[in-house]
N, C-alpha and C positions, 0 to 999 in steps of 0.2 A: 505364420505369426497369428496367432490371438487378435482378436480385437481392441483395439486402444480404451483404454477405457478416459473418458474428459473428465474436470473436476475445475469448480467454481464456488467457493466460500468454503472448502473442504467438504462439498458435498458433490456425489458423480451427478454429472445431468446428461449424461448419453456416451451412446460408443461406437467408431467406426468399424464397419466392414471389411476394411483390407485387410489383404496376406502378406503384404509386400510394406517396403518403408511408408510414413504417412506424410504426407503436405500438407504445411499448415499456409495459409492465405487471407493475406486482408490487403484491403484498396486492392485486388487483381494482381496484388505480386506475393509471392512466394517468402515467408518469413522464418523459413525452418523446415526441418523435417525431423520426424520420429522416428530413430529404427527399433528392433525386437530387442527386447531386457534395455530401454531407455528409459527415463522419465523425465519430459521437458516442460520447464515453465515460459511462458509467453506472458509478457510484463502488460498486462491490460491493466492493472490497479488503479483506480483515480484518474483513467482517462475517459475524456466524454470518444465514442467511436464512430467513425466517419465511415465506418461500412461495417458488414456482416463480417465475419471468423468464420473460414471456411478449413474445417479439419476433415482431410482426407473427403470422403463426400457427405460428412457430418456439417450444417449450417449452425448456427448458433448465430441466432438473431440477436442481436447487440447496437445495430447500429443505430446512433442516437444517442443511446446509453450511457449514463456515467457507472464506469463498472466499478463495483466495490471491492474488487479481487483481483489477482492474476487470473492466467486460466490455465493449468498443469493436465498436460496429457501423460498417460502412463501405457506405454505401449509390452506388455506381460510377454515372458516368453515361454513356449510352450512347450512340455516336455514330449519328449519323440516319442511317437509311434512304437507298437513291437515292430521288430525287425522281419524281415525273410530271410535273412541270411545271416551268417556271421565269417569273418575275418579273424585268422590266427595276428595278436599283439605281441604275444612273448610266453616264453615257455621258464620257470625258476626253479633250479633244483637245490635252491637253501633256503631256509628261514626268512622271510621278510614281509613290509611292511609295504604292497603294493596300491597305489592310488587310482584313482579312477581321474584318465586324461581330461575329462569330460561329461556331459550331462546323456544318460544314455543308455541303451541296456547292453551285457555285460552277460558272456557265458564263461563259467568258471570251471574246469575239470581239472579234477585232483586224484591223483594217480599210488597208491599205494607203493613201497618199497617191494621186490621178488624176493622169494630165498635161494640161500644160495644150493649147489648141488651138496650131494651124499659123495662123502670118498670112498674108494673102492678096498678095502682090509688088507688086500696084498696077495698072495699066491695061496690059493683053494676059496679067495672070498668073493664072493657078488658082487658087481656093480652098485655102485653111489645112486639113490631115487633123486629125481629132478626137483627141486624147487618150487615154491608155487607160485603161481602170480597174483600181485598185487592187485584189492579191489579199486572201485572206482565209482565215483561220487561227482555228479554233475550237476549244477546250479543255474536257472537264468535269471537273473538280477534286475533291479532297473537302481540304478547311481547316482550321484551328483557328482559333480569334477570335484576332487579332496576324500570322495568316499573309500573305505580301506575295506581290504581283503589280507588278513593276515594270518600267514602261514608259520606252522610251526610242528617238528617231527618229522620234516623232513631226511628221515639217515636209515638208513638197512635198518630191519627189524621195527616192532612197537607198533606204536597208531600215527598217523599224521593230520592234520588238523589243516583248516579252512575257514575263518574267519568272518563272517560278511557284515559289515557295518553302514547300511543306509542311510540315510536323512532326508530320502524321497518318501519311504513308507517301510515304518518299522515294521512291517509283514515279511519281509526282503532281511530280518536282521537273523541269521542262522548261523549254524554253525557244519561245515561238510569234516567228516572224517572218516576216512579209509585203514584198515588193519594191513601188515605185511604179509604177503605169501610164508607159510614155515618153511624153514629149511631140510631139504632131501634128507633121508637116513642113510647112514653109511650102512656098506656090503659089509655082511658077515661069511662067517662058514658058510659058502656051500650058499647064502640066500643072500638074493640081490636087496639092498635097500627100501624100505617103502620112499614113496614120491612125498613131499611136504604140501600141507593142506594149503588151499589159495585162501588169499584175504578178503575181507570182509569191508562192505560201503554201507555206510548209513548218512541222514542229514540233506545228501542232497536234494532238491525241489522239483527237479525237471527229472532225473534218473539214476540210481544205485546199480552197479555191478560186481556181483561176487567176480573174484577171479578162479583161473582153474588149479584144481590140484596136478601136482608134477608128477610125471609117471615114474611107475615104478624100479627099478635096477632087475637088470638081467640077471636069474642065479646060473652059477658054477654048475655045469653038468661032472654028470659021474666021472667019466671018465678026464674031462681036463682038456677036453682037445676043444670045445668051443667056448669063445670070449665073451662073455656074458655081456650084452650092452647097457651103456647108461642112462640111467630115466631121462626122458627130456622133462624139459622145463615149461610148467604151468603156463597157458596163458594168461595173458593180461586181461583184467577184467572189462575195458574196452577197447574199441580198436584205436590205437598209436600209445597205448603203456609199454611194459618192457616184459617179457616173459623171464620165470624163474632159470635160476641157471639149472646146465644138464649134470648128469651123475656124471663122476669118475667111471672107466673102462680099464683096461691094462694100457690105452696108447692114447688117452686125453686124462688131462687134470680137469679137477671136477669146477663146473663153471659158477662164475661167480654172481651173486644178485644185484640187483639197482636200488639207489636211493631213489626214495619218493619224489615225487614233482607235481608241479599246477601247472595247467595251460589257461591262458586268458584270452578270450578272443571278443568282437568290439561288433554291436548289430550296424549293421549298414542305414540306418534312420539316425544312429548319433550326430549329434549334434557339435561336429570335430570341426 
């Protein structure tokens, strides 16, 4: 906790030292205490005082005194530390309007959609290219409790977006948004599908990750006797997205892509 700051006729005249709640004290007994994000009035106004005001180990010689005022301690709370760590809160794969629990910082990762695989043309055609995977866009924040992150584009294909709306420090007020991996090309005559290109991160503060492009589809040999395989699918542009889906083959259907998502996770210094 901050330092209490004292105040008498609306003007401060000192501030205790503790970390911890404050004790307030007159005649030797105990009249109150302050905790963190408090502010207490102690009804001294118009009284002649029969001893000092002992706040926390703040004295405030008084005694004797006809005081012309209360005396209002304001004990400030103090916003947390950066973290060392972080803690997964929740993972959303729709559109929404997410709060911040708490005063505190706040890692934000937002995950692009993958595409989906290439289909395979049929008998003499190449395998389906693999999908790409979605970029990825990373934020770390500092919040107030009610502060919003609001997502929106979260569906196969387009852009997806990330919101950041602070009221600790409009520097923190951005916006993250990740592009979808393209979808595989389907097998033609004789030539496997190209792979679909990975998407694209921009916005975030902490880290941007392109994803990868999907591999390409195995062509139809001459002769017909070997089965051309299907592209695999992109990776994700960081590690826990979703990679693009794989090409079609003669004995798999071509794999399908993910909607976008945010993960949110909470620094171990918040203030929960």
């Amino acid at each position: 906790m901050a330092p209490a700051k004292i105040f008498y006729n609306g003007t401060e005249i000192g501030k205790t030292e503790e970390d911890d709640n404050i004790s307030v004290s007159y005649c030797g007994e105990n009249i109150g205490n302050v905790f963190e994000g408090e502010t207490k009035v102690f009804s001294c106004g118009g009284k002649v005082m029969l001893s000092d005001l002992l706040v926390g180990t703040k004295t405030l010689f008084c005694k004797a005194m006809k005081m012309a005022s209360d005396i209002e301690v304001f004990a400030e709370r103090l916003f947390p530390a950066e973290p060392s760590a972080y803690s997964l809160l929740g993972t959303y794969t729709a559109a929404t309007t997410w709060k911040a629990p708490e005063d505190g910082w706040f890692q934000v990762e937002l995950f692009g959609a993958s595409g989906n695989g290439g289909t395979m043309g049929g008998i003499g055609s190449g395998a389906g290219g693999g999908g790409g995977g979605g970029g990825c866009a990373i934020s770390r924040i500092a919040l107030k409790a009610g502060d919003t992150v609001v997502t929106s584009g979260l569906t196969i294909g387009g852009t997806a977006k990330a919101a950041v709306n602070s009221s600790y420090d409009d520097n923190f007020d951005h916006t993250l948004s990740v592009t979808s991996g393209a979808n595989g090309s389907n097998g033609t005559t004789m030539k496997g599908g190209a792979g679909g290109a990975g998407g694209k991160a921009s916005g975030g503060n902490y880290a941007n990750y392109n994803g990868g492009a999907g591999g390409a589809g195995g062509n139809m040999s001459l002769n017909g006797n070997t089965i051309p395989s299907g592209g695999t699918g992109g990776t994700a542009g960081y590690t826990g997205g979703r990679t693009g889906g794989t090409g079609e083959d003669y004995s798999n259907e071509a794999g399908s892509g993910s909607k976008a998502f945010m993960k949110v996770y909470r620094g171990n210094t918040n203030l929960g």
